[in-house]
C-alpha positions in Angstrom: 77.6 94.1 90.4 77.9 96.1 87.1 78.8 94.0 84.3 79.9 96.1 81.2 80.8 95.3 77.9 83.3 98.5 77.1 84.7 99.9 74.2 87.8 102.4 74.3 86.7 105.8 74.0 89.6 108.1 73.3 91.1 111.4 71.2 94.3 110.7 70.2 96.6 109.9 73.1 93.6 110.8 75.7 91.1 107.7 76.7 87.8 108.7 78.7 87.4 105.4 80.1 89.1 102.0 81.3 89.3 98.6 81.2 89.2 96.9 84.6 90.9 93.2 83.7 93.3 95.1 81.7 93.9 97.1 84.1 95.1 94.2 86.4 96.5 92.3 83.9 99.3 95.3 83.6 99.4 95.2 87.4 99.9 91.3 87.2 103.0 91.9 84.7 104.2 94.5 86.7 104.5 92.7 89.8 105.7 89.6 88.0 108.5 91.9 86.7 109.8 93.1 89.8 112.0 91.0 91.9 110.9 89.0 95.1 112.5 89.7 98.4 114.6 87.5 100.0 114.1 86.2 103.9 111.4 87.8 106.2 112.9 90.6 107.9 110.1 93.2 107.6 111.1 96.7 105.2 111.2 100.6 105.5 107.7 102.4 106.4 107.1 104.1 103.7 104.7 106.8 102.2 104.3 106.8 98.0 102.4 109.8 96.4 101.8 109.0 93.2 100.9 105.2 93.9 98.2 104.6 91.3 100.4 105.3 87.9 103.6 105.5 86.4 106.9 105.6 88.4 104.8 105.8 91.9 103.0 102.7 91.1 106.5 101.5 89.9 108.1 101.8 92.8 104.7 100.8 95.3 104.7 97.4 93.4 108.6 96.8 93.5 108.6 98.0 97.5 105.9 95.8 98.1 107.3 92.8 96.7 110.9 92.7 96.7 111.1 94.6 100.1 108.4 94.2 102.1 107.7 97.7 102.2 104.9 99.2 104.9 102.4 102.3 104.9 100.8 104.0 102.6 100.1 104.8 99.0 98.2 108.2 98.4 96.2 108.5 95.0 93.6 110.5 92.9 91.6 108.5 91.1 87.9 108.9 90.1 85.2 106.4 91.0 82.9 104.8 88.4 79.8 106.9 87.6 76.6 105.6 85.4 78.2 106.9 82.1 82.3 105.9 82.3 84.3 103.6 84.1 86.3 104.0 87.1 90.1 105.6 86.3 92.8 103.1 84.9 94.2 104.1 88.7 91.3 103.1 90.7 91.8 99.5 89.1 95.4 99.6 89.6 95.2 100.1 93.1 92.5 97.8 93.6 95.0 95.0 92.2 97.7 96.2 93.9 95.7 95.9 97.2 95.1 92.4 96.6 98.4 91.3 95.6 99.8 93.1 98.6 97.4 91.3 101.3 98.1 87.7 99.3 102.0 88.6 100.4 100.9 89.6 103.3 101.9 93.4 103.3 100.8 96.1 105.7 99.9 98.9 103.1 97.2 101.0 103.0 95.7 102.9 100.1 94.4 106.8 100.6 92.7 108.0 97.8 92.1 112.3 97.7 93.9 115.3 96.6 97.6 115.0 97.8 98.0 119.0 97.3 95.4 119.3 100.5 96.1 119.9 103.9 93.2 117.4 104.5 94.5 114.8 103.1 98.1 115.1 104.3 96.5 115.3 108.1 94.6 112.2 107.5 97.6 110.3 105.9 100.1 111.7 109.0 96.9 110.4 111.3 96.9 106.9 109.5 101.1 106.9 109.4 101.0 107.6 113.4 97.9 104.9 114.2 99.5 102.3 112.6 103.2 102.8 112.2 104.9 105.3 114.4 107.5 107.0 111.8 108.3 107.0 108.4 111.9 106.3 106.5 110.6 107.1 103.6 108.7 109.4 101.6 108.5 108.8 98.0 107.0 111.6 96.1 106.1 111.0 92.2 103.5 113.1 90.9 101.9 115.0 87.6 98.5 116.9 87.6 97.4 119.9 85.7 96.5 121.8 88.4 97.2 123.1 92.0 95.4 125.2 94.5 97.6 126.5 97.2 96.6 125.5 100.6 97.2 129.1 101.9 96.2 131.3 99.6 93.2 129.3 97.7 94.6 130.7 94.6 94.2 127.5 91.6 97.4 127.2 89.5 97.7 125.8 86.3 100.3 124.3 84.7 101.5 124.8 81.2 104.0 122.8 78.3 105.6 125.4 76.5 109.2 126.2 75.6 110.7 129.7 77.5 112.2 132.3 75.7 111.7 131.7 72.1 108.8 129.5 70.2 109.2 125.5 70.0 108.9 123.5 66.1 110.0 120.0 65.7 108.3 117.0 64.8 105.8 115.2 66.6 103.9 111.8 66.1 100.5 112.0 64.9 97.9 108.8 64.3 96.0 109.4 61.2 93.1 106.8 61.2 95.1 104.3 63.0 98.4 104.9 60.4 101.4 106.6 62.1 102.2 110.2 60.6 105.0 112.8 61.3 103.1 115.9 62.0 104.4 119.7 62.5 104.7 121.2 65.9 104.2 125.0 66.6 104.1 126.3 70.6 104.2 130.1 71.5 106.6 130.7 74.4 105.5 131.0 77.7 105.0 134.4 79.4 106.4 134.7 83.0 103.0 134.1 84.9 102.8 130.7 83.0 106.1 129.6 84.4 105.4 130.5 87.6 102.4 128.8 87.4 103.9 125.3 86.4 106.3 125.5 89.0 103.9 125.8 91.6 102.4 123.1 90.1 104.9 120.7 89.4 107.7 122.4 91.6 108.9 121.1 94.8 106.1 123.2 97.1 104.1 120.7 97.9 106.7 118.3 98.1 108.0 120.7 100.9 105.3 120.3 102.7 104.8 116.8 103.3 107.9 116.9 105.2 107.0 119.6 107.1 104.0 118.0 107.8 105.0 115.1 109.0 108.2 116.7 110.8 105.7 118.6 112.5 103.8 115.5 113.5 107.2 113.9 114.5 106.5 111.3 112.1 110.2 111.5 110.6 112.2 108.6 111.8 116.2 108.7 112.0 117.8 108.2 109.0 114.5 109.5 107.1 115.2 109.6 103.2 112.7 111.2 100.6 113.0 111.2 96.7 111.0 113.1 94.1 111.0 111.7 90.7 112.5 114.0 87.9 113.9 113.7 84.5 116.5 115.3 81.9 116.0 113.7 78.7 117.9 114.5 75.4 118.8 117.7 73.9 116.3 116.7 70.9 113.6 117.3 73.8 115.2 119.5 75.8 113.8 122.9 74.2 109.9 121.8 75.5 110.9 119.4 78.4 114.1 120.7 80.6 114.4 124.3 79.0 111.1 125.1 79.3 108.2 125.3 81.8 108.5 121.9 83.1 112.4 122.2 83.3 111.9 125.0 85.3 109.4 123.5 88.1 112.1 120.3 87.8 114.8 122.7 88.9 112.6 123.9 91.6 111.9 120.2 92.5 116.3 119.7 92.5 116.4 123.4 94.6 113.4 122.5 96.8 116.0 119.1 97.6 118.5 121.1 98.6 116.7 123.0 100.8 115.2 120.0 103.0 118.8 118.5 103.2 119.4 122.1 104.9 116.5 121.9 107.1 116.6 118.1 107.8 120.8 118.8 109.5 121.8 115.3 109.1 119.0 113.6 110.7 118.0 112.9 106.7 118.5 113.1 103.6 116.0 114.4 100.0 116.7 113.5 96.5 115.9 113.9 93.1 116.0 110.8 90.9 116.6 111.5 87.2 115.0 108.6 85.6 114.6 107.1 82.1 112.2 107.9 79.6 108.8 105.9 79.7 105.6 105.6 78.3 103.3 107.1 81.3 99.9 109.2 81.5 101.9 112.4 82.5 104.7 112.0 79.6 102.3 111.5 76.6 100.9 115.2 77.2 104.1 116.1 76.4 104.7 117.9 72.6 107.6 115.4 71.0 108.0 113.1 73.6 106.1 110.6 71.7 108.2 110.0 68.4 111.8 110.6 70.5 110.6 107.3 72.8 109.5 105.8 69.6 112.5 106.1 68.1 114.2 105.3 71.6 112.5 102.0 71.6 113.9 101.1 68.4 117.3 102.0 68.9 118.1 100.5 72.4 115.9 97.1 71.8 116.6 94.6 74.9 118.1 97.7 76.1 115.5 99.4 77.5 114.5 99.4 80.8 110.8 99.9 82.1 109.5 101.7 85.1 109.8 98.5 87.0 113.1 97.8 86.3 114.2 101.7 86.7 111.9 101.5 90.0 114.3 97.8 91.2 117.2 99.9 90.5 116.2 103.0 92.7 115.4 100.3 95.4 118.3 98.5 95.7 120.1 101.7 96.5 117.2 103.2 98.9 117.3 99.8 100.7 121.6 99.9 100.9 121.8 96.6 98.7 123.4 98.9 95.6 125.6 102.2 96.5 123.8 105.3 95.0 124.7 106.4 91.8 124.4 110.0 92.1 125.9 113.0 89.4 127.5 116.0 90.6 124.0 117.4 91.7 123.2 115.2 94.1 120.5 113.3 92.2 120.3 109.8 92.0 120.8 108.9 88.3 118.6 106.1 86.4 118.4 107.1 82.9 122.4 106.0 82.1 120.7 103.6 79.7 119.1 106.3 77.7 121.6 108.8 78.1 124.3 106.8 77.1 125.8 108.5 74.1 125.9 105.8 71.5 122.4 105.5 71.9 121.7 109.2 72.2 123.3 109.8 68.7 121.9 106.9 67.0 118.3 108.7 68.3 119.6 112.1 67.0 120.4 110.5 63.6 117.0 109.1 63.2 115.6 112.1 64.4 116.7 114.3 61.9 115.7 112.0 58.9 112.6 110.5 59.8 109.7 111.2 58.1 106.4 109.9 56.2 108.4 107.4 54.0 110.6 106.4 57.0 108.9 105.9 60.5 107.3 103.0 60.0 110.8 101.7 60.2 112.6 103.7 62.5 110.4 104.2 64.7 108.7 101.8 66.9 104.8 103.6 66.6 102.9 100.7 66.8 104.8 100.0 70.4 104.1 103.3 71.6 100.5 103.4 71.0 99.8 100.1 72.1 101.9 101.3 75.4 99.4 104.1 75.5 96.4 102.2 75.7 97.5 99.9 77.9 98.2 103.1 80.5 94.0 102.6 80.8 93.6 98.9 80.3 93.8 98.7 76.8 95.9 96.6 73.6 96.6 94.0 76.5 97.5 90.5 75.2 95.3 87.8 76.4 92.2 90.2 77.8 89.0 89.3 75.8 87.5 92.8 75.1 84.3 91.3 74.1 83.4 89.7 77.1 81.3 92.1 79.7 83.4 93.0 82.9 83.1 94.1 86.5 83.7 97.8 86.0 82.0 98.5 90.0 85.3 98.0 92.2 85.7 98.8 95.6 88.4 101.0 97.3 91.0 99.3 99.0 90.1 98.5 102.4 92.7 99.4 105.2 94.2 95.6 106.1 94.1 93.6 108.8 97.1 94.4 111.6 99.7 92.4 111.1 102.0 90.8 108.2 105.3 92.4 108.4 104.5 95.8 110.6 106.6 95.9 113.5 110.5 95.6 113.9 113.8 96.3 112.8 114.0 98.2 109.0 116.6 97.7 106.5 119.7 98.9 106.8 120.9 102.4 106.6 121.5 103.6 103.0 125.4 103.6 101.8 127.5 106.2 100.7 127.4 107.2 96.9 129.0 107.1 94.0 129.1 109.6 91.5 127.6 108.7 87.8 129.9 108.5 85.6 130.4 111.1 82.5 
């Protein structure tokens, strides 16, 4: 037992410590929001990298519940030490884990560096104990940093623009009251770019099929997606034409190439998805005040990560036909994209400023969004009250629930997005 009575710590956008009940009460709302399956036929084995935060835990807690996923979730979380808390993820999955066993799921939760050879062995180990094969691999993660299994070189990635220097407008908190603030990045040399890209490319996504290809852990049929994104042209000079647009290419390339070396037997895809409010996306210069001023222009319109995640499902599991553009990537951002919406954001965009944001941009969502990525701003968690901040890893659970027979159905042809 460890009871604590915490206080947020952060720097801006960056918190150095959680909130354990908050962190499960976002699970909690999560897994309310995602829909519940329907009969008892057991779902797809599946493997999610990525499982403890944004889209990964998305799509874990919408597998789980609405269909009946089994396998394994693969994380990197920190434990609790005697001077912070656990990560925001090691509470997640801890709730995850125990709304999973209450509906009776066979999932397991792995938590090391998913860039390792170690740890994909042991998760191809656990996959082969337990389940046999895999249908699907969802891949969905961010980090900072990468050292390449074969070389033991560390690679680090960077957010800058590529060619020429980046300004716009960004969204700055200045003692609590929302500000629009100056933005200056230097573009990235080549090495940088390289460096992202190995970081945040499709490499490592590559080989976790080739791992478990090697392992003949690929069952027929197998399909794999990597979570991507496009965004709007008002981003598009630091997010899809710079460093990161360039390891996202690799990622679509990297897609390709697994389609190539899978001959029919399976099937890779990028999924372009919507904007959201995640760990990975508030590093990002900009990103900030555009899904501010997103919020506030598509209202009831916007979709979260679960219901982005319930969409990518019900085409994964066959129950929707896949809505794919003309580069073969499955397509969940028509909301944002739309162009209505798009230049209603450009409009704003342009004019905002001190006199203006408090009105045309929805800042006090965002930031309560961001501190609720650690356990924080959640309505209905007393703060004041000391809480349990020791939690235990997941424990593997008990054999049983719904392992064993037939999957879901094969996936359906596509249909191409429209515009």
């Amino acid at each position: 037992m460890s009871l604590r009575e915490i206080k947020p710590g952060n720097r801006g956008y960056l918190y150095v410590n959680s909130h354990p009940v908050g962190c499960e009460a976002v699970v909690d709302r999560m897994w309310e929001q995602a829909p519940e399956s329907v009969g008892d036929r057991p779902g797809p084995v599946a493997l999610v990298i990525g499982s403890s935060a944004g889209y990964g835990l998305a799509a874990t807690l919408v597998g789980l519940r609405g269909h009946r996923m089994r396998g394994l979730g693969i994380a990197f979380e920190a434990a609790e030490t005697e001077r912070r808390t656990a990560g925001a993820g090691w509470y997640r999955t801890a709730r995850t884990a125990e709304l999973a066993a209450e509906a009776g799921a066979d999932f397991d939760f792995l938590n090391g560096d998913a860039f390792s050879d170690g740890v994909k062995d042991e998760a191809a180990s656990r996959l082969a104990a337990r389940f046999g094969k895999v249908d699907l691999l969802i891949y969905s993660i961010a980090a900072p940093r990468r050292t390449d299994p074969l070389t033991g070189e560390v690679h680090h990635s960077v957010i800058k623009p590529l060619g020429t220097d980046y300004r716009a407008k960004t969204l700055v908190f200045e003692d609590g009251v929302p500000q629009v603030g100056a933005l200056h990045l230097e573009a990235a040399d080549e090495a940088e770019r390289d460096a992202t890209v190995q970081v945040m490319g499709g490499a490592d996504w590559q080989r976790w099929i080739d791992v478990l290809e090697s392992r003949g852990l690929l069952a027929e049929g197998f399909r794999t997606v990597a979570l991507s994104y496009v965004g709007s042209d008002i981003t598009a000079p630091i997010y899809r034409a710079g460093t990161i647009g360039a390891a996202k290419q690799h990622l679509e390339d990297t897609a390709r190439a697994v389609n190539t070396q899978l001959k029919g037997t399976g099937h890779a895809h990028t999924v372009v998805a919507g904007a959201a409010v995640t760990q990975a996306s508030t590093a990002i210069p900009s990103i900030a005040l555009y899904t501010s001023i997103l919020h506030r222009v598509t209202g009831d319109g916007w979709q979260s990560t679960v219901d982005q995640a319930a969409a990518l499902w019900e085409q994964l599991a066959g129950d929707a036909a896949l809505v794919l553009d003309d580069e073969d990537r499955i397509r969940l951002d028509g909301w944002e994209m739309d162009p209505r919406v798009q230049a209603a954001v450009r409009a704003t965009w342009d004019e905002v400023g001190a006199d203006t944001i408090a009105a045309e941009a929805d800042t006090g969502w965002f930031r309560d969004q961001v501190g609720r990525l650690y356990g924080w701003d959640v309505p209905g968690v007393d703060y004041g009250v000391a809480a349990e901040t020791s939690v235990t890893w997941p424990a593997a659970p008990v054999s049983g629930g719904w392992s064993g027979g037939p999957t879901g159905p094969p996936p359906p042809p596509g249909r191409r997005a429209p515009g």
